[in-house]
N, C-alpha and C positions, 0 to 999 in steps of 0.2 A: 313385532315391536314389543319390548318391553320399559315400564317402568320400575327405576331402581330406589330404592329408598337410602336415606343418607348412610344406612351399612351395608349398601348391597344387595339386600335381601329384595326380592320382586313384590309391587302391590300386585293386588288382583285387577285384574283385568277380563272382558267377556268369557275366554277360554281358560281360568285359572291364575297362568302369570304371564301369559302374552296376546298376543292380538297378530292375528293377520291381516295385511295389507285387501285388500280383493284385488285392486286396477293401481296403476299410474295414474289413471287418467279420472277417474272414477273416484275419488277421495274416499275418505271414513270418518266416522268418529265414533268414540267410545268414550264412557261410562268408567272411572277409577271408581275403586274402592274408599273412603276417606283417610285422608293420607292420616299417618297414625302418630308420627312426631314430626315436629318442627327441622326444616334444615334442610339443603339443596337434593334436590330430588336429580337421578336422570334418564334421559329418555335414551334407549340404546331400538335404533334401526336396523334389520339385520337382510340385507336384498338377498332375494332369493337367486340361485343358481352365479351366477360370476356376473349379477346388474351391477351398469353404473349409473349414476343420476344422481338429479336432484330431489329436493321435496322440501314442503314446506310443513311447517309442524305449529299450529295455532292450541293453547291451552286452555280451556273456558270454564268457569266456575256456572253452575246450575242461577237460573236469577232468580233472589233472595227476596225479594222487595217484598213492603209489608202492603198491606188494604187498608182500608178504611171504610168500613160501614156506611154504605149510602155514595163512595165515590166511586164515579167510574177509574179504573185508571189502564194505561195506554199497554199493554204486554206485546214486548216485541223478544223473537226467538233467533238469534242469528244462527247459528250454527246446528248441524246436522245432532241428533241424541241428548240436545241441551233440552233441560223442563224446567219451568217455573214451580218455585216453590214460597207460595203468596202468602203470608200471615195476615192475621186479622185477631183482633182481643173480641170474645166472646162469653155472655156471659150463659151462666144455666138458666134452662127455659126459652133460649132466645128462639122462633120460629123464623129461621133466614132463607134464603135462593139464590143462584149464582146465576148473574144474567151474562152471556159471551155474545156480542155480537163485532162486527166488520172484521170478522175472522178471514185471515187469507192462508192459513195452515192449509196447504195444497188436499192433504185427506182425511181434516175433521182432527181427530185424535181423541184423550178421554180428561176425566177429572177425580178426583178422588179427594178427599179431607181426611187430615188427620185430627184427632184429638194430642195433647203431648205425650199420651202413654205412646205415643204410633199405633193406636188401635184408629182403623176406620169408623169415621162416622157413617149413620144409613145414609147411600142416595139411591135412586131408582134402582140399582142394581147389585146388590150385595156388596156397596160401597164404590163402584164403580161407576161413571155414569160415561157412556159416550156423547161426541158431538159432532156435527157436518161441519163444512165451510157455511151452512145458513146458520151456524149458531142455535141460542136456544135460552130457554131458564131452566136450571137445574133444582130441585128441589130437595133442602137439607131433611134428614132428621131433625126432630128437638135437640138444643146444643145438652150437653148432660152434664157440662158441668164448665163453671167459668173458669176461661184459662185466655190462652194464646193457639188457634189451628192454624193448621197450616193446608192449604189449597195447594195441591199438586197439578200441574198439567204439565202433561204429555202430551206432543205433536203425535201424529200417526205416520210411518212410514219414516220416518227420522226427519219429519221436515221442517221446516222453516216459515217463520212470515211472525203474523202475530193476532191481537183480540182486542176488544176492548174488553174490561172486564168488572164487574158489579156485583158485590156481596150486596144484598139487599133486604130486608124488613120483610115477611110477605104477612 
């Protein structure tokens, strides 16, 4: 599989400029590079050996959605390689925690923060923190400087479901 940019030229993709299928039956998803100009993109599928078939081809934007300090709010992941990527306005000094609970991400997955340099803020693990399906409180670093972060999460094993989820005061 590859995609084409409005001149032709391939985005990136897992393996450089393409992607392979694994199964029929077995689906994928993957990860684009961010498209780089405005304008009809396409996706070229190429079967391997003399297959014929169908397929279905679903396109999915990363979910964007901001937080709010002190609200819970409802994170659901449809699709396989999809991550949330949660904003929240924070200012310096702030001492926060990130509470995930009625998590059904079949294998936990991780979290990370960014500051808008895309430098990692500290969590438990050189900016990384994991979690289970029992959820958990993550605990930030001091924020270092007021801006807009961004909450990244990752499903583990490309999977699916969702969280609730709570930037919080601690």
């Amino acid at each position: 599989m590859q995609v084409l940019q409005p001149n032709g030229a391939p985005i990136s993709l897992p393996s450089s400029t393409s992607a392979t299928i694994p199964s029929a039956t077995a689906g994928a998803g993957f990860h684009m590079a961010t498209l780089p100009v405005a304008g009809t993109y396409t996706v070229v599928i190429t079967p391997s050996n003399i297959a014929t078939g169908t397929i279905s081809v679903t396109l999915w934007r990363d979910v964007p959605d901001p937080l709010t300090i002190g609200t819970p709010y409802s994170l659901s992941i449809p699709f396989r390689n999809q991550v949330a990527r949660l904003t929240f306005a924070g200012t310096a000094g702030d001492a926060l925690a990130l509470n995930l609970s009625n998590v059904t991400f079949p294998g936990g997955g991780t979290v990370q923060v960014f500051h808008p340099t895309l430098s990692n803020i500290g969590l438990p693990v050189v900016g990384t923190a994991n979690f289970t399906t029992a959820g958990g409180v993550i605990t930030f670093a001091t924020l270092p400087g007021t801006a807009t972060y961004t909450v990244v999460i990752t499903p583990s094993a490309s999977g699916i479901g969702g969280a609730t989820v709570t930037v919080f005061r601690r």
